[in-house]
N, C-alpha and C positions, 0 to 999 in steps of 0.2 A: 414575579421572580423568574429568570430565566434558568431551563433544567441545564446549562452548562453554561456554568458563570466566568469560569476562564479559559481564553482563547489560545487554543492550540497552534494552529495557523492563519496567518493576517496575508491575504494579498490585497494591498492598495492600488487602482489603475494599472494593472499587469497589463502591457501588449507582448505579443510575439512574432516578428514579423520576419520571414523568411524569404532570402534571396532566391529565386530560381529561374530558370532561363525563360520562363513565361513573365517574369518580373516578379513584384513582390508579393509575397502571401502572407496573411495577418493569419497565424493559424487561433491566435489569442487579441481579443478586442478588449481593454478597458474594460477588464477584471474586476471586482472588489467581492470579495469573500474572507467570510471569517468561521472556522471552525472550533468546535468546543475542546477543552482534553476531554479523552472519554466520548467521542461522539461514534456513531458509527452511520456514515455518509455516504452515500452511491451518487456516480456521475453517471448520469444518460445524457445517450445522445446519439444519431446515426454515426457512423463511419467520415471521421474528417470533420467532427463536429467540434475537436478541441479538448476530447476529453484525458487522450494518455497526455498530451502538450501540458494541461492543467496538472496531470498528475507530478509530470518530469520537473513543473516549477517549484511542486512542493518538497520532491524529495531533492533538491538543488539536482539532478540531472539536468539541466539546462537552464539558462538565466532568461531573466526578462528582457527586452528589447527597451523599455520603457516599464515605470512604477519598481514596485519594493514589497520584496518576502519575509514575512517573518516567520519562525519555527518559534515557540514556548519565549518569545519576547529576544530572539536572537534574528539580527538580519540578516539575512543568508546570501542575499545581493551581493553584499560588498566585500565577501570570502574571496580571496585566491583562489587558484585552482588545488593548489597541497589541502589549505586551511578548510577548503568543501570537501573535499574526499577524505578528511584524517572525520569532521564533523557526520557525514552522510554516513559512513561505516559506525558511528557509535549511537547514533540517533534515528535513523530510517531505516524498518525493515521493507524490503521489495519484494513483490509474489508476483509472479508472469504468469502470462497466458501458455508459453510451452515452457514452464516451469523450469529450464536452466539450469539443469544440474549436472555437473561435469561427468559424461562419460566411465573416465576413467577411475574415479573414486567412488568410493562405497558412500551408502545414505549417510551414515553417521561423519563420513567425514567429510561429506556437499557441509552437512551441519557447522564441523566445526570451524569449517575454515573462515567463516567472519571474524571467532575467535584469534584464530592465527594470524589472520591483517593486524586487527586491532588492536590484540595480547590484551584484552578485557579480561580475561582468565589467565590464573597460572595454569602451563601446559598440560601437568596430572589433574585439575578438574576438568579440562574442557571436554573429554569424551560420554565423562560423567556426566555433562549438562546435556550434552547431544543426547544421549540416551534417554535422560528425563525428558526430555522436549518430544521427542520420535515418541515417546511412551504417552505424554497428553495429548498429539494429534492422535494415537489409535496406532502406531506402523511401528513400535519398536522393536516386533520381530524380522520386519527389514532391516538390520540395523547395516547389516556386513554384508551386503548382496547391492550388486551394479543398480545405477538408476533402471537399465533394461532388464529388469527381474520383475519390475513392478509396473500394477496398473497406471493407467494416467490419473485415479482418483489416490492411487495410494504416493503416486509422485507429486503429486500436488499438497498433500500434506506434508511428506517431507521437505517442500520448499517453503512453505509456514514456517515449519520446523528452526529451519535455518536463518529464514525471516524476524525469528525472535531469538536468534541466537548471543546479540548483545544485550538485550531486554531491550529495546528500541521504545522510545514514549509514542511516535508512530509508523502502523505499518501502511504501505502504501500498494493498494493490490490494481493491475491492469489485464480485464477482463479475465480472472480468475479462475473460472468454471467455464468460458468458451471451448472447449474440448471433453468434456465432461458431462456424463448421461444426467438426466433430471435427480434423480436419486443420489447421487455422488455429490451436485452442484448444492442442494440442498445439504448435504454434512457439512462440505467445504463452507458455505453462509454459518451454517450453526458454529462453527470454529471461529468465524470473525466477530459473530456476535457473544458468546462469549469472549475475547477480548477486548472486546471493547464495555463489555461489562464489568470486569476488571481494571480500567482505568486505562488504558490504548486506548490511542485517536487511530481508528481506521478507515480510509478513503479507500474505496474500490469503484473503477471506472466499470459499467458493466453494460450488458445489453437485456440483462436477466427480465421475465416481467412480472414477477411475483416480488420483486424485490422490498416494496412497502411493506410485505410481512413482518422484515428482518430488520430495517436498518432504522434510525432516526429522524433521517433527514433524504429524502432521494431530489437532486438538483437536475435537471434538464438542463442541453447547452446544443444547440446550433449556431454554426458558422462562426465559432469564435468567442459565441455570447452566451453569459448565463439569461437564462429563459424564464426561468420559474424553480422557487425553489416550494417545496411543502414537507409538512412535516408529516413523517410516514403512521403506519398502522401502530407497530411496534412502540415507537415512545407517546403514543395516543392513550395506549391500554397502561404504558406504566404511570405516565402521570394523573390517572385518572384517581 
């Protein structure tokens, strides 16, 4: 019996191939991956190995060149550009590496504004959901203070925060904790791995090396290709 019997996302033969003045770049070679709902998955790989590229195909930020995406048995290939951005706003939460959160607005309202694209909430609960969110990463006393008030471990939860601000089925994190001391990088994982312990498919691109403590599954990719996939520490000790 497999411990994640339904497939979250399906890429069939993905390439990706890129025009550039040196000629073409296959940053993705003849893909096939399938992940669980509920899985919690790390992409390794050096720098240019194809990992944020894999991650962009899943959260439809970019199309294949060749083959076919599925999200939760939805093709995501054959979206318009309106029909993937109305999709990707209520389906894909996104966590960055310099966490991306507008300047000029307060934490709580970096939060709600997924909300506000999407109108997934009526307007009088949406500050109520941001609050409760900013309150299960740990930072809801940031709530009304600029993103520059806060650490980069405490920004980086509030971009979780905001990351499951539509309840997203998956979140999609690239290099995560690269700016982030040992200590912080480690909370930020304990954050993803409870979600995905709750039922979130989480992919996180990383370069972390303890990461088989946390995750399910850790996949290796150079030059375009998956390499080796193994099943980590973490769902060794639960299946046991």
């Amino acid at each position: 019996m497999t411990p994640y019997p339904v497939r979250m996302i399906k890429l069939q033969h993905v390439t990706k191939t890129y025009c550039t003045p040196a000629g073409d770049y296959a940053a993705l070679r003849n893909v096939d991956l399938a992940i669980g709902a509920g899985e919690f998955v790390a992409i390794a790989g050096k720098s240019g190995s194809g990992k944020s590229t894999l991650l962009n195909m899943m959260g439809g930020i970019d199309r294949p060149s060749s083959g076919s995406v599925e999200v939760d048995g939805t093709a995501i290939h054959e979206f318009d550009e309106s029909k993937l951005a109305e999709w990707r706003g209520r389906t894909v939460g996104f966590v960055f590496q310099f966490f991306q959160l507008l300047p000029t607005l307060t934490i709580s309202e970096n939060v709600m504004l997924p909300m506000d694209f999407c109108r997934t909430f009526p307007v009088k609960e949406r500050r109520k959901r941001a609050l409760d969110l900013l309150g299960r990463v740990g930072v809801a006393g940031h709530a009304d203070k600029l993103p520059s008030a806060l650490s980069g471990g405490e920004q980086q939860r509030a971009a979780i925060a905001r990351a499951l601000a539509n309840r997203p089925t998956v979140v999609l994190a690239d290099e995560p904790t690269g700016n982030l001391d040992s200590s912080t990088s480690a909370e930020v994982l304990a954050l993803f791995r409870e979600m995905a312990s709750s039922g979130t498919t989480v992919v996180i691109a990383t370069h972390e090396r303890d990461i088989a403590c946390v995750v399910d599954r850790k996949i290796e990719m150079a030059d375009g290709v998956l390499m080796a996939s193994t099943t980590a520490m973490f769902a060794r000790e639960v299946r046991r």
